[in-house]
Structure formats: structure tokens, C-alpha cells
C-alpha positions in Angstrom: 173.8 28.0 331.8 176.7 30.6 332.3 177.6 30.5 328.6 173.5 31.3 328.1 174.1 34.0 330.5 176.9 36.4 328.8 175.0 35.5 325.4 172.4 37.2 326.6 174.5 39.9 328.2 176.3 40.6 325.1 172.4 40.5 323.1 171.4 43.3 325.1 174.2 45.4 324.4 174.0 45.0 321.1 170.5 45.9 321.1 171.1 49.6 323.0 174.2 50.8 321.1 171.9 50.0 317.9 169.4 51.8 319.4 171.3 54.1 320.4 172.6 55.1 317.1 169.4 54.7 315.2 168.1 57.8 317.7 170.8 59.7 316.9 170.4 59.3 313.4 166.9 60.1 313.6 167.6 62.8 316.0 169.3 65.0 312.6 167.2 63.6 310.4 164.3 65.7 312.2 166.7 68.6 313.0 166.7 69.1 309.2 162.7 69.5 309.1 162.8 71.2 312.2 164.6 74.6 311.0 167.7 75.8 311.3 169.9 73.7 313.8 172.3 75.3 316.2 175.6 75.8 315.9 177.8 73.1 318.3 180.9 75.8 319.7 182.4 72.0 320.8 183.0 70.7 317.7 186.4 70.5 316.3 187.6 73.9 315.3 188.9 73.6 311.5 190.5 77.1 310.7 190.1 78.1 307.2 192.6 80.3 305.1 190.9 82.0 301.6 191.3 79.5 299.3 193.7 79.8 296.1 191.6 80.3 292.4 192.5 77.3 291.6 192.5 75.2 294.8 190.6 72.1 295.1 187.6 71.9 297.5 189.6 69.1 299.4 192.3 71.5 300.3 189.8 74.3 300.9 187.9 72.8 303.7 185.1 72.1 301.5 182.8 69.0 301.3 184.3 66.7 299.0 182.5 63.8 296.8 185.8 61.9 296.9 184.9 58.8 299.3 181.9 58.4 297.5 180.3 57.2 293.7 179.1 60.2 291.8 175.1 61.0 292.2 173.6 60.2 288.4 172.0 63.4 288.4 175.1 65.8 288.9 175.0 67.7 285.5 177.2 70.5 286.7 175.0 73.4 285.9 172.2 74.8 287.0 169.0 76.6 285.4 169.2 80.5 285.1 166.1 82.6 283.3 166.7 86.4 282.9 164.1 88.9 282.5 165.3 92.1 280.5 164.1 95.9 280.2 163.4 95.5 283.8 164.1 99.3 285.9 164.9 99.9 289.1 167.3 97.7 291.7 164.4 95.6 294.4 163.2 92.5 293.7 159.7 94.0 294.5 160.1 95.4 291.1 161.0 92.4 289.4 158.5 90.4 290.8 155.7 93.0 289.9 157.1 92.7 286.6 154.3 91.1 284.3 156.7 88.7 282.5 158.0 87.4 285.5 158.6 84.5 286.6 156.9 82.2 283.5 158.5 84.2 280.2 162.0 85.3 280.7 164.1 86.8 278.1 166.4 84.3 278.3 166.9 80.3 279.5 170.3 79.4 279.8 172.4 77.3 282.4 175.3 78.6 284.7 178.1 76.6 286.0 178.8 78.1 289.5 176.9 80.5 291.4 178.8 83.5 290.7 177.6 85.5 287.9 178.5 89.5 286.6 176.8 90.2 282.9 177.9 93.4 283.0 174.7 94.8 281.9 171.7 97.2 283.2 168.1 97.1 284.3 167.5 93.2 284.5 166.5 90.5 286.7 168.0 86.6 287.3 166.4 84.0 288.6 169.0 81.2 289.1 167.4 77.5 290.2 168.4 74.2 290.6 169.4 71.4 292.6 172.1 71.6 295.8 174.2 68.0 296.4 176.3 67.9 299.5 178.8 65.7 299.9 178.4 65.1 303.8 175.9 65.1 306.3 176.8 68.4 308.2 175.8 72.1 309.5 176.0 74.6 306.2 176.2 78.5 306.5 175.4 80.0 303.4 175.7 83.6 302.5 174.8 86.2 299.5 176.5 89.6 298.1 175.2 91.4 294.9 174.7 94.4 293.6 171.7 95.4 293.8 169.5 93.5 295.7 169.5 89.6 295.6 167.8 86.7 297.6 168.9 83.2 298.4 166.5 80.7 298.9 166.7 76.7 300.3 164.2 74.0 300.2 164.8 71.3 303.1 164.2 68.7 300.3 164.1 68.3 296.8 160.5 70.3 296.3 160.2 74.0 295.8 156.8 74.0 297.5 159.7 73.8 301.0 162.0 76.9 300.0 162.7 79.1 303.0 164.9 82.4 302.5 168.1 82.3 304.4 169.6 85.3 302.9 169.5 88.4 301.5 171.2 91.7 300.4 168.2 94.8 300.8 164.6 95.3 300.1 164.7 98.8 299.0 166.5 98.5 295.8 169.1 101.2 297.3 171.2 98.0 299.0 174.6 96.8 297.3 177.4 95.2 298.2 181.2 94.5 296.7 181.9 91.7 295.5 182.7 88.4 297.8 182.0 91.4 300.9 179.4 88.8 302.3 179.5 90.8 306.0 178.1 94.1 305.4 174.8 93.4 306.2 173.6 90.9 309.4 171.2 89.8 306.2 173.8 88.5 304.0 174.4 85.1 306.1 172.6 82.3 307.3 171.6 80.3 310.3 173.4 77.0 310.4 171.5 74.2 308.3 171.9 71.1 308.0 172.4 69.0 304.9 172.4 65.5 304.4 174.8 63.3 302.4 173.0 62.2 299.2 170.4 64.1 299.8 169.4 66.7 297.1 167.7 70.2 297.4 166.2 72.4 295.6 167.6 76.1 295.6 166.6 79.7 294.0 168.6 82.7 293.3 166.6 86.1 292.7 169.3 89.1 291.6 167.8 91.9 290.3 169.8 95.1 289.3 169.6 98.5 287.8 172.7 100.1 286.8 176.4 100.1 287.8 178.5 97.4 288.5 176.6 94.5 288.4 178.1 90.5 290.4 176.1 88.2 292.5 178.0 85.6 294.4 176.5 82.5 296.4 178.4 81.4 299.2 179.2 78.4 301.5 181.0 76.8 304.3 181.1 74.4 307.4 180.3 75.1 310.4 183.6 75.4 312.2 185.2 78.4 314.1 187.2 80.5 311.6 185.7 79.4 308.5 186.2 80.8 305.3 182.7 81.1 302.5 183.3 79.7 299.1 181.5 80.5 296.3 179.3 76.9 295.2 181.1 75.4 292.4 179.8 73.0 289.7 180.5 69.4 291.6 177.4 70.6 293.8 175.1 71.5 291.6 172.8 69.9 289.1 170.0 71.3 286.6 166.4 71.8 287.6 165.4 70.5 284.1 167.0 70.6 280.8 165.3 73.6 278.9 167.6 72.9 275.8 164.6 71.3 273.6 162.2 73.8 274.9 160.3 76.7 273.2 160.2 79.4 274.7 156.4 79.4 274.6 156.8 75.8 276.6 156.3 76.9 280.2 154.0 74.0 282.4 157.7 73.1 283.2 158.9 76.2 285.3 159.1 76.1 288.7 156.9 78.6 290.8 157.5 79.0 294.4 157.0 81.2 297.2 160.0 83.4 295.8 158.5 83.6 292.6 155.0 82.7 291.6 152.8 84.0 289.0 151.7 87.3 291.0 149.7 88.9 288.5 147.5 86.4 287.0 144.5 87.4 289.2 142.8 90.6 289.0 144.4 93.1 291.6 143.6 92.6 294.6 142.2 95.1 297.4 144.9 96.6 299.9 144.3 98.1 303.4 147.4 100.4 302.2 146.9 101.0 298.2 149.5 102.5 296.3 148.0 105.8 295.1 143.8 105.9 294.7 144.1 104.6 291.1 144.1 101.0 292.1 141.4 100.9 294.9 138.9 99.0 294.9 135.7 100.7 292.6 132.2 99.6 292.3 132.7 100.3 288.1 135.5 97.1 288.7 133.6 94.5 288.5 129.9 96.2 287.0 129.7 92.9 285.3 128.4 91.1 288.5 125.5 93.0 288.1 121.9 92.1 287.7 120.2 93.7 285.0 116.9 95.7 285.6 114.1 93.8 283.5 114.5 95.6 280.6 110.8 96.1 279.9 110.6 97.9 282.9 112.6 100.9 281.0 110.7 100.3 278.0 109.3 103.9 277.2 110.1 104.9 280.6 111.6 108.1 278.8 110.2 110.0 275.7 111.8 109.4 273.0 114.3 112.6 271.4 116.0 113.6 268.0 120.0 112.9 269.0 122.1 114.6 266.5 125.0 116.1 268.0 126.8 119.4 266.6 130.0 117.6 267.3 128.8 114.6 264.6 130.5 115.9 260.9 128.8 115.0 257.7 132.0 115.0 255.2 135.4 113.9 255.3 138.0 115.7 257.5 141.3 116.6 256.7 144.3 114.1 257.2 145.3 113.6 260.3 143.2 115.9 261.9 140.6 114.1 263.6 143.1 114.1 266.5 141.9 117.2 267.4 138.2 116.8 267.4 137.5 114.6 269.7 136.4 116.0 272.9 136.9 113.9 276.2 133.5 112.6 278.3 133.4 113.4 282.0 132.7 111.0 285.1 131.4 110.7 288.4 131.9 109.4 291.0 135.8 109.9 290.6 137.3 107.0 289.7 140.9 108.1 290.2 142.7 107.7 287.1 144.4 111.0 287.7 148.5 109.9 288.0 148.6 111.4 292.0 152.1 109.7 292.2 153.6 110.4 289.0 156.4 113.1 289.4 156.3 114.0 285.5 154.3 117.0 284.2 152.9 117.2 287.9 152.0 120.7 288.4 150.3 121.0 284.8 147.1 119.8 286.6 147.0 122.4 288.5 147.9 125.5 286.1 144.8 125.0 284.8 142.9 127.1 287.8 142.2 130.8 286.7 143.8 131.2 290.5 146.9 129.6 290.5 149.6 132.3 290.5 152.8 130.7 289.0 155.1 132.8 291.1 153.4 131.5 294.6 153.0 128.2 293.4 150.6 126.0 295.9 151.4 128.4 298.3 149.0 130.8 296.8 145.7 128.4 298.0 146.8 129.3 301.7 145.8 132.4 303.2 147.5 133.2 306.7 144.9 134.0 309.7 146.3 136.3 312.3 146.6 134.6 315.4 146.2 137.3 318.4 148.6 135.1 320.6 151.5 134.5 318.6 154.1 137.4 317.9 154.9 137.2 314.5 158.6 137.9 313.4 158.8 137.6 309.7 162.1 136.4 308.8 161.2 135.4 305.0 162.3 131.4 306.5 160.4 128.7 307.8 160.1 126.6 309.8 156.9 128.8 310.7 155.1 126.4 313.3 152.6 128.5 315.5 151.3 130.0 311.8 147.7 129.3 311.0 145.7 129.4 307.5 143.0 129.2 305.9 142.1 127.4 302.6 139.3 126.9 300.2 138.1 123.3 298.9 140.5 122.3 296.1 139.4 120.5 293.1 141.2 121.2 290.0 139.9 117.8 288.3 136.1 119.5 288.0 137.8 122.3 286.0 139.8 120.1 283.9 138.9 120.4 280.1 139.6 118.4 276.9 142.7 120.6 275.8 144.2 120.4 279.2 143.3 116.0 279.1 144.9 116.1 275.8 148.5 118.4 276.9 148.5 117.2 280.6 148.7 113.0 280.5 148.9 113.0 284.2 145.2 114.7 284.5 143.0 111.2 284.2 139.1 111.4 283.3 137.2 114.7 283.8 135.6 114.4 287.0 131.3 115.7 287.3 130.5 117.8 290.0 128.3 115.9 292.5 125.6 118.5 292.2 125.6 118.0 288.5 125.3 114.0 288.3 123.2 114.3 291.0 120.6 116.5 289.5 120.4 113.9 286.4 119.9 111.2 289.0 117.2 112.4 290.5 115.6 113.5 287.2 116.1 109.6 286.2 114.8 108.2 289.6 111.5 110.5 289.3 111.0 109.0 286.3 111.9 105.6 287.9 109.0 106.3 290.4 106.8 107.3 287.7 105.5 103.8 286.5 104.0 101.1 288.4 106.6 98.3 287.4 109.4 100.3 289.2 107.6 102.2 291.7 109.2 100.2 294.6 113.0 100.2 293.9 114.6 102.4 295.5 118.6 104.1 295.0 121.3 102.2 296.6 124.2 102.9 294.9 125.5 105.6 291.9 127.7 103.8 290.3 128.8 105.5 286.9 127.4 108.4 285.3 129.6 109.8 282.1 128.7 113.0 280.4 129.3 113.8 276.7 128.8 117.5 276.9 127.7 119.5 273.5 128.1 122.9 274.4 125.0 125.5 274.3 123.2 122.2 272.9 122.6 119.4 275.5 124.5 116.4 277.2 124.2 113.2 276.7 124.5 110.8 279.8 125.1 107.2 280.8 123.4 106.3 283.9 124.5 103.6 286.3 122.2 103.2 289.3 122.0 100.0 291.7 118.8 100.2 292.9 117.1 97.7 295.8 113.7 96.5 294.8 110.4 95.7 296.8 111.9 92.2 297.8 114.9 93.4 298.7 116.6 92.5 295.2 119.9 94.0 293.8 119.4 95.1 290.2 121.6 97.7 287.9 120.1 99.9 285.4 122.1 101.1 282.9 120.5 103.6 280.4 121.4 106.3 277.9 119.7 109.7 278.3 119.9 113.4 277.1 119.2 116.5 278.7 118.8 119.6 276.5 121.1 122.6 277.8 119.7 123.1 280.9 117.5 126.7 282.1 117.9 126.9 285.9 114.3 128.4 285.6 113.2 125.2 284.5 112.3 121.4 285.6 115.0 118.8 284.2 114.1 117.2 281.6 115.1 113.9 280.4 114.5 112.1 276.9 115.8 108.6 275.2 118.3 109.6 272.2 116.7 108.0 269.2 118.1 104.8 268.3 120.9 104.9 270.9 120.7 102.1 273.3 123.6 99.4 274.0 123.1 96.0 273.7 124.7 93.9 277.0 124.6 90.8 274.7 126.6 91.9 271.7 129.4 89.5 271.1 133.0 90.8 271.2 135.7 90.0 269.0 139.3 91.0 270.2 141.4 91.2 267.6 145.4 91.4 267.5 148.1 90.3 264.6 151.5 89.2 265.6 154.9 87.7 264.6 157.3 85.7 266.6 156.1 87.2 270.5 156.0 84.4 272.1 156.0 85.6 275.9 153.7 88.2 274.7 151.3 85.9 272.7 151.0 83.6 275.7 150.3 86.4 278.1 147.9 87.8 276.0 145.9 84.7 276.2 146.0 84.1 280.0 145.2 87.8 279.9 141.6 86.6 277.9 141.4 83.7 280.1 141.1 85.8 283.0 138.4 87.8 282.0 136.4 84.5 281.3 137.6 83.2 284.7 136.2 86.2 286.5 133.4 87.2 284.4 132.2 83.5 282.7 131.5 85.8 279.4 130.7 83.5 276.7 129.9 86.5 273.9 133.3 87.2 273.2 136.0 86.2 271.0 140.3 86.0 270.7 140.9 86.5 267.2 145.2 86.2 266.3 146.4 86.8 263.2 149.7 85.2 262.9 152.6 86.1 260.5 154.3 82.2 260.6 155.8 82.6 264.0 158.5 80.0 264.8 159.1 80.4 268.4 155.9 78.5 269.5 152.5 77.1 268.6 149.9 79.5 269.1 147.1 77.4 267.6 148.1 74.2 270.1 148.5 77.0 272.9 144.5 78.2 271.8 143.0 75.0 271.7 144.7 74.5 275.3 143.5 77.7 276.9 140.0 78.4 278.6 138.0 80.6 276.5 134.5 80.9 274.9 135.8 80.5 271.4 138.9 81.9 269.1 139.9 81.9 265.8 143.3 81.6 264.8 145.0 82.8 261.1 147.9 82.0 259.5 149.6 84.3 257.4 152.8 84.3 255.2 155.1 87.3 254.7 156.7 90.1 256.6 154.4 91.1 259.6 151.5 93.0 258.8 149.7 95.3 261.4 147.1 96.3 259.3 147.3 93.8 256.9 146.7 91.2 260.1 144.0 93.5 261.5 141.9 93.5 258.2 142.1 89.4 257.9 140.8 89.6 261.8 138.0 91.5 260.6 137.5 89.6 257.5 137.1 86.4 260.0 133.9 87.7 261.9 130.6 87.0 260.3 127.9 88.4 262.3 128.5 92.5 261.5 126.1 93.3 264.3 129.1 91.8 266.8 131.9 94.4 268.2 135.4 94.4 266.8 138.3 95.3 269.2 141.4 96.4 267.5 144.0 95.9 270.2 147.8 95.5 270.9 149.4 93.0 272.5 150.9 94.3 275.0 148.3 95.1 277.7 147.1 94.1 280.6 143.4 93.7 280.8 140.8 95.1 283.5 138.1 92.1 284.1 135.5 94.1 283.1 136.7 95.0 279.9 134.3 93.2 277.4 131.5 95.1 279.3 132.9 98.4 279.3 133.7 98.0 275.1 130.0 96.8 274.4 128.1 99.8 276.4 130.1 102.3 275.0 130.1 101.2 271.2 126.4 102.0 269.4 126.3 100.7 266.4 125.7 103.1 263.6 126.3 105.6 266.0 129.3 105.7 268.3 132.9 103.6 268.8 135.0 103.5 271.8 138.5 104.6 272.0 139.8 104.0 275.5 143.0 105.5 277.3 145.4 103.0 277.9 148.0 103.9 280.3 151.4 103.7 279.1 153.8 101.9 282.5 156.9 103.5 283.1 160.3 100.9 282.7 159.8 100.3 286.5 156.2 100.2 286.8 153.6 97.6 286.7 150.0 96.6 287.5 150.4 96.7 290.7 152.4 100.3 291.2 151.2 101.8 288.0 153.1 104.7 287.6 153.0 106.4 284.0 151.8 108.3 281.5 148.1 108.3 279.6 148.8 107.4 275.6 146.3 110.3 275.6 147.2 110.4 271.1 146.9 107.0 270.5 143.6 105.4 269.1 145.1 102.3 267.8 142.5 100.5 270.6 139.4 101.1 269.4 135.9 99.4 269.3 134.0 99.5 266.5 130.4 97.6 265.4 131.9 95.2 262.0 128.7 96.9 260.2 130.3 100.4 260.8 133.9 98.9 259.9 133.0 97.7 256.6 130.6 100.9 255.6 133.9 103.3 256.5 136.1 100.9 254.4 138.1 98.6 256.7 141.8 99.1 257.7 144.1 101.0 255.3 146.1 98.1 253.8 146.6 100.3 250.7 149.1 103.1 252.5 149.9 100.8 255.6 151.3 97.5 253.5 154.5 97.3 255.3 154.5 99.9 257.7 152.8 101.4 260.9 152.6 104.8 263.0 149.7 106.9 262.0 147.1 104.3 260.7 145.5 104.5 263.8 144.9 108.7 262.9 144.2 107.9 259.5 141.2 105.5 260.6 139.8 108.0 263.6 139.7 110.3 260.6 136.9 108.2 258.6 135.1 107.1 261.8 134.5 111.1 261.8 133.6 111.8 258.6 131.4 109.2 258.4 128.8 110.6 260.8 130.2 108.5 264.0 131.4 109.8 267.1 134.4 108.7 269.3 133.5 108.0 273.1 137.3 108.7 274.5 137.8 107.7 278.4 140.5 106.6 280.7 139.8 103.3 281.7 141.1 102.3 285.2 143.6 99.1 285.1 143.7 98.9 281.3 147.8 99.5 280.9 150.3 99.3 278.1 153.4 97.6 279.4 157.2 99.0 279.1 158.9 96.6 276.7 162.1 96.6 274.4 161.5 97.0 270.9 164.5 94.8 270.3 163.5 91.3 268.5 160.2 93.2 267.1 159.1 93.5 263.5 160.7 96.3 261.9 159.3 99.1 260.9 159.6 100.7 257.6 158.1 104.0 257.9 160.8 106.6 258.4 158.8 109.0 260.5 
């Protein structure tokens, strides 16, 4: 009975020091989920001297894999992708960068994190797996120059990563090299790790220009410890990218330090940078309803349209540059570059009042104010001084000459008492039949003018109008208005034969050669106009010259579009050689061709803006692209307006083939100034050019190393 006794005694023991232990295990296990854990100041103090180069992590006070087999998936190295032509020194700038983070520059593998290149305007992104060697507390800590991130999953997934250190946010942030303690950013809260555990990491540098490092540190948690940059025995690949094409990218990681930002359109923001990207009814016209158009069927009468600005025989060379005259707009839709420091003040010279001597300063006019002495000292600061000032706005006064020298200026902006005056001319006439009697104005949303001076304007009206049910509908209607007698009623007519037609099919056309970021974000860029606008009348036509750095036809039968065509073709590239087999693809000549490049980013509502601006046998399109400074992107878009270039340009195929197609004769092997030559026989074929600015449609900064030479000396 005694024997049973202590049996049982010693059971029970057994069973609480088991339990015991299992809690306590299970106690860090959910200190690891749980955040950060806190630093114990009773643990054993292990001081810490540098280590030697060449000292071994054993000696260093490192975690060591020596009592313990080798994990199967330590390879040593880690993933690093690096993005190049990249300006300024924030990561804010990298990750607005349109390439980034799916179609670096570069895949490679690093052995250690500890990198310098030694070169200029670039981002890193450095991922890949984190192994320690014993369960314990980690500090970590970053210093770069310029700014950098650390990032740290608590497991194995990058959906987890939390940052646990950084160096800046402004871009103007550095630090030496290995001086981890300049900023209280630079290192982490303890953490713990778990033996045989793995975890996903990511590295984000980005730098400018000077000296360029990024180390990534590490030690224990013990009193005095020293950081040590993570060596190779701790790391192992994310994947092995070695097989890879660079157009392969379902394989790369994206995480909450680096995702795919600008896939989606751009979204609003209570605090927009500069009025060009807010939110505009024009945006996203596409969402529309149409008005019946039988409603509008004879709803004006009908006019000879036969502008003095339309030529009849051929033009010079080159000089059709100079003949095309810029439509004007209203509302404003802001493309005017308010935030670009270049060429600033030449939108302003243009006022018969602006004094170049005075500057601004010449708007203000100083109101004496009876109860403030005034001591003129010829120095500021002056502030009890009042003034007065008159309503500002230079963009009404803007002209075609100063759109053309000034590529800050943006779209010629209508006076309100002008578009206004045309609206209400078009809503009398509205109210004038019994089918649209009861609609009523809601909204103006676009009205362009083509003015033809001491002739008449042409206009495009945009009205969202409310019916007699309460129903949203959009007309959207060409009209002209002889030059106008301020003794006389408004009077509005239909141009002959000059109506657009809102189903015309869309072909956008674009050769290339061995691009394949570009090629690949060129598609998603078409696939997210069919996302947003579920267009099914228009097509990706790519013209390629035997690229060997992916598969563009596997990539196009992959992507989500209404319909492609794809072309191979042998020999050097070809940009209107590839343009012309484009065109030769499409059928239908009473479809739209869209000569493009491809580098762009794409507003949503493109393939509706191209279609009601091109008439066929009448009118093509030739939209202003804006060309991104290095450190600028979609969602900052500071720049200039490619106000000279008309290499994009809509065109009906009918009017392509009567003016003759591309020039593959002079522009075999060369490029630079076809783009002229064809605006030249548009012109002198009877057509005119409808030139805008079109908000969110931007050329991206890229290098033009790895691109297809060019052969023309000029």
C-alpha cells in the first residue's frame, strides 16, 4: 500500500514539471505572435567586443548552427532585384516607381546583408529567408545611405512582415556605414526567434547619389552587445530566379513593403499632390449613359463645316509642326504643371500686365491703411501692410504659341461665360422637342473649343442631364457656332458629316524588340482599361522584332483583354516598319488605329477619349502626353508636356491608307522625325489635328540603355 503510495507521489510530480515546461514553452511560442517581447535586464550579461573580419560567429557571440544538423534549405544567399534610372533618395519614390516591385533591372543573389554598388539613382529590394540558430531575443538594426527599410515576418509568409527598422522617410536621411545609432529608427525592439524556425525578411534601400552602403544588423539580447552584420549561414534564397525570364514574374513576392501600387487607376486623396490628379468627372466619362441617340437626331440644323485652317495641298517638310493650333477646355481640368519649378514663370509672361521688373509683385496694389504709420525701409517683413488685387487667370489668356513654348501651361482653359453661353444655346434647343423636353442640366462635364478665327468655333458638348424619371444620361454632341455678333441670338448648327461614333473599335498599336518589363506593363496597362471600363471594341496589336527575353504571345493569350493580335517579325527593330505591319493587320478600315509607344501609362478612359475625337474622313487625335521627370511618377507627376511630339496619334485605317501609311521608305532603319513627316500628310490631305493635353496619360523616365539603336545621326 505504501509502495502504491510514493508511486503515485512521484506520478504527480512528474505530471506538473511536464506541465510545467510545456507552458513555458508555449508561453514563447505565443510571445513570438504576440509582437515584440521585452527585453529580460536578469538575464546573463554576455559582453560583446567588435568582432575581428574574419572571426567566427562562435567567438563573436553570435548564434551558432554548431550543435545542430544543417537546415536543407540553407543555400547561403538570398534574393536581391534592383530597379535602375530611379531619382531621388525615399523609398516613396521608389515605390511610386512604375516598374517596381514586379520588373527590376536586375535579379541576382547576395551573400550577406551588406551591400555598396557604388552607383547612383537606384533602388534594392533584398528578400529572402532568416534561420536562427537558437530560440532567443534578436535586436536587429539598419544603416544606409540614403534611406532603407528592414522588414521581418513572424513566420515563413510575407503576408506577416512588420517593419522593425528604418533609416529616414524624406530621402534627405543617411548614415555612415556600420553607424547603426544615429537615428532611435535604426534599431529594433527585441524579437524573438525560434530555433529551426524560418522567416521571411525584406530589405528596401533606395539611393540617389554619393556614397552609396546598406548594412543589416544583428545581435542577442544581452547587456553590452555588439550588432553583426547577417552573414551567409543564416540566410537562404526566397526562390531560385536562375531559370527565370525576366518576363516570368507570378513568382515575386509582393508584400506590404512592396506591392504592385500602381496597377489600379489613381485613387482620390483628401490631400492630392497638385490639382492635376484630382479626381474629374471627364475620368471616368465612360460610365456614362448615352442620351437615346434619336433624341438628337435633327435636333440641330444641319451646316457646311469647312474650316480655313483645313489645307487642300501638300505642306512643306516638317512644317506641319507649326500649324496646328491647340483646342481650349472647360471646366479646367488642371493639366497646367502648378508644381513643376521649370519654365515656371513663362505662364505668366504671357499677361499684357505683367511687368518683368516687379515680377508677381506687380498684381498687388498697396491700400493705405489710416491706422498704420508707414516707414518705408525698402525691407520686409511688412506685416500691418494691406493690398488689393484683381482675379488672376492667366490660363484664359493662354494661346497656342505660348502652349507650344511654355510646356508647363496645360490645356487652354474657356471662360465660364463663354462655355456657358454654348450650353445654354444647346439646352434651348434641348427643350425645343418633345422627346427631351423633360431633362433637365445636371452636370457640364466637357466642352472643347476649336476656335477658327473671324470664322466660327466648333464645340464638343458634354452635358449630364437628369430626365423626367429621374434618369442619368450624357449627351455628347458636335456643334458650330458661326463667329458670334453680340447683337445677335446664338446660333447653333450640326457640322456636316461630323459626328463620332461611341462604338468604333480601337486598335492600339505598338512594335517592340527585346522590352520585356516594358512589354508586360504595357499589357497590364490594357488590361486595366478593360477591368475598369469592360470595353470590348478595342484591340492590343504588338508587333514584335524576335524578342528573346520572354514570350509575348504566351503572355497575350494569358492576359484579360477583348482581343489582340500578335506579329512576328525578323530583323533589326523597326518602328515604322512594325507600325505599318500593325496597320496591315486590321481589316475593318472604318475601326480607329492608335499609333502608340510603349512606355506610358494609360488613363482608363482612354479608348473613349481616342474614339470621340477622331472623325473619320475628317479629323485625327494627337494627344499630349506628359513626359515624367527621373523622379516622378503617376502618382506625383511632375514634368514636362512632349508638347512636339505626335508620334501618338489616332487615325480612322480608311484615312491611313488614303494618306499612304507609315513612311517605311525614309524611316527603314531609323526614327526621329517620322512622326513630323506623317502630321505633314494628315494636313495636306484635307484632315485636321485635334491636339489636347490629356490628364493621366504620361510618358515614363527610362534609360535608353539596352534599347534598339538608332541610326539616324540627328
Amino acid at each position: 500500500m505504501l509502495y502504491s503510495f510514493n508511486l503515485l507521489i512521484i506520478c504527480i510530480v512528474i505530471y506538473v514539471f511536464i506541465s510545467l515546461r510545456a507552458n513555458h514553452v508555449d508561453a514563447r511560442e505565443k510571445n513570438l505572435h504576440a509582437g515584440p517581447a521585452k527585453t529580460n535586464v536578469n538575464q546573463d550579461i554576455y559582453k560583446r567586443e567588435a568582432p575581428l573580419e574574419n572571426e567566427p560567429p562562435e567567438a563573436q557571440g553570435m548564434p551558432t548552427a554548431d550543435d545542430q544538423q544543417p537546415i536543407k534549405t540553407h543555400q547561403g544567399r538570398v534574393n536581391m532585384h534592383v530597379f535602375e534610372d530611379c531619382c531621388g533618395g525615399s523609398l516613396d519614390q521608389l515605390r511610386n516607381n512604375l516598374l517596381y516591385p514586379l520588373f527590376p533591372n536586375v535579379r541576382t543573389t547576395v551573400s550577406r546583408l551588406t551591400v555598396s554598388p557604388q552607383w547612383s539613382n537606384y533602388g534594392l529590394r533584398i528578400f529572402g529567408y532568416l534561420h536562427p540558430s537558437e530560440t532567443e531575443e534578436f535586436i536587429f538594426a539598419v544603416a544606409s545611405d540614403d534611406n532603407s527599410e528592414f522588414w521581418l515576418s513572424l513566420d515563413e509568409s510575407p503576408e506577416n512582415i512588420q517593419l522593425l527598422a528604418y533609416v529616414g522617410e524624406t530621402g534627405n536621411e543617411w548614415t555612415a556605414p556600420g553607424e547603426f545609432g544615429k537615428f532611435a529608427s535604426q534599431i529594433s525592439k527585441p524579437l524573438l526567434l525560434v530555433k529551426d524556425m524560418k522567416y521571411f525578411f525584406e530589405v528596401v534601400l533606395k539611393q540617389n547619389t554619393g556614397i552609396d552602403h546598406l548594412e543589416i544588423a544583428w545581435r542577442l539580447n544581452h547587456d553590452n552587445g555588439t550588432f553583426s552584420v547577417i552573414t551567409s549561414e543564416f540566410l537562404s534564397l526566397y526562390g531560385d530566379e536562375s531559370s527565370l525570364q525576366m518576363g516570368d514574374i507570378e513568382h515575386i513576392p509582393q508584400t506590404k513593403a512592396s506591392y504592385d501600387r500602381l496597377l489600379e487607376s489613381i485613387p482620390s486623396s483628401p490631400h492630392p499632390v497638385g490639382e492635376k490628379i484630382r479626381e474629374d468627372p471627364r475620368d471616368h466619362i465612360y460610365k456614362y449613359k448615352m442620351l437615346d441617340e434619336s433624341y438628337l437626331k435633327d435636333l440641330f440644323p444641319e451646316c457646311h463645316y469647312k474650316p480655313s485652317y483645313v489645307f487642300t495641298k501638300q505642306i512643306e517638310r516638317y512644317q506641319g509642326v507649326y500649324l496646328v493650333h491647340f483646342s481650349s477646355v472647360y471646366p479646367n481640368d488642371y493639366t497646367r504643371q502648378t508644381h513643376d519649378l521649370n519654365d515656371e514663370m513663362c505662364f505668366y509672361t504671357q499677361d499684357p500686365s505683367f511687368q518683368a521688373d516687379k515680377g508677381l509683385a506687380a498684381y498687388l496694389t498697396e491700400v493705405e491703411d489710416p491706422d498704420v504709420q508707414k516707414i518705408d525701409t525698402g525691407e520686409g517683413p511688412f506685416w500691418q501692410r494691406v493690398y488689393d488685387v484683381k482675379p488672376l487667370n492667366p490660363a484664359s489668356k493662354q494661346t497656342t504659341v505660348v502652349a507650344n513654348s511654355c510646356r508647363t501651361a496645360g490645356n487652354i482653359v474657356m471662360s465660364q461665360d463663354h462655355a456657358m453661353h454654348i450650353v445654354r444655346a444647346f439646352l434651348k434647343a434641348l427643350h425645343s422637342r418633345e422627346e427631351t423636353r423633360g431633362y433637365s442640366l445636371l452636370r457640364v462635364v466637357n466642352v472643347v473649343r476649336r476656335e477658327d478665327k473671324d470664322v466660327g468655333s466648333r464645340y464638343l458638348v458634354e452635358l449630364e442631364l437628369v430626365g423626367p424619371h429621374s434618369q442619368k444620361v450624357l449627351v455628347s454632341r458636335y456643334v458650330y457656332a458661326q463667329a458670334e455678333d453680340s447683337s445677335k441670338q446664338m446660333f447653333l448648327c450640326s457640322p456636316k458629316a461630323f459626328n463620332w461614333n461611341p462604338s468604333a473599335t480601337v486598335h492600339v498599336i505598338v512594335a517592340v524588340k527585346n522590352q520585356a518589363r516594358w512589354i508586360i506593363q504595357f499589357i497590364r496597362e490594357m488590361e486595366k482599361v478593360y477591368r475598369a471600363t469592360g470595353d470590348k471594341n478595342f484591340n492590343v496589336i504588338i508587333i514584335d522584332y524576335n524578342s528573346s527575353d520572354m514570350d509575348i504571345e504566351k503572355r497575350l493569350k494569358k492576359a484579360k483583354l477583348p482581343s489582340y493580335k500578335f506579329k512576328r517579325m525578323e530583323g533589326n527593330f523597326q518602328r515604322t516598319g512594325g507600325l505599318q505591319a500593325g496597320i496591315d493587320l486590321v481589316e475593318d478600315e472604318h475601326s480607329i488605329l492608335f499609333l502608340c509607344d510603349l512606355h506610358l501609362y494609360y488613363p482608363v478612359n482612354i479608348i473613349n477619349s481616342i474614339r470621340k475625337h477622331c472623325i473619320e474622313g475628317k479629323m485625327v487625335y494627337a494627344p499630349v502626353v506628359l513626359r515624367l521627370d527621373c523622379d516622378a511618377s503617376p502618382r506625383v507627376p511632375n514634368g514636362l508636356w512632349e508638347v512636339a511630339g505626335y508620334g501618338l496619334m489616332g487615325i480612322y485605317k480608311s484615312d491611313m491608307d488614303r494618306i499612304g501609311g507609315m513612311n517605311t521608305i525614309e524611316f527603314t532603319d531609323t526614327w526621329g522625325g517620322e512622326d513630323w513627316e506623317l502630321l505633314d500628310r494628315i494636313l495636306g490631305n484635307g484632315l485636321e489635328v485635334e491636339r489636347l493635353h490629356l490628364r493621366h496619360f504620361f510618358h515614363h523616365f527610362h534609360s535608353k540603355r539596352g534599347m534598339w539603336v538608332n541610326n539616324n545621326p540627328g
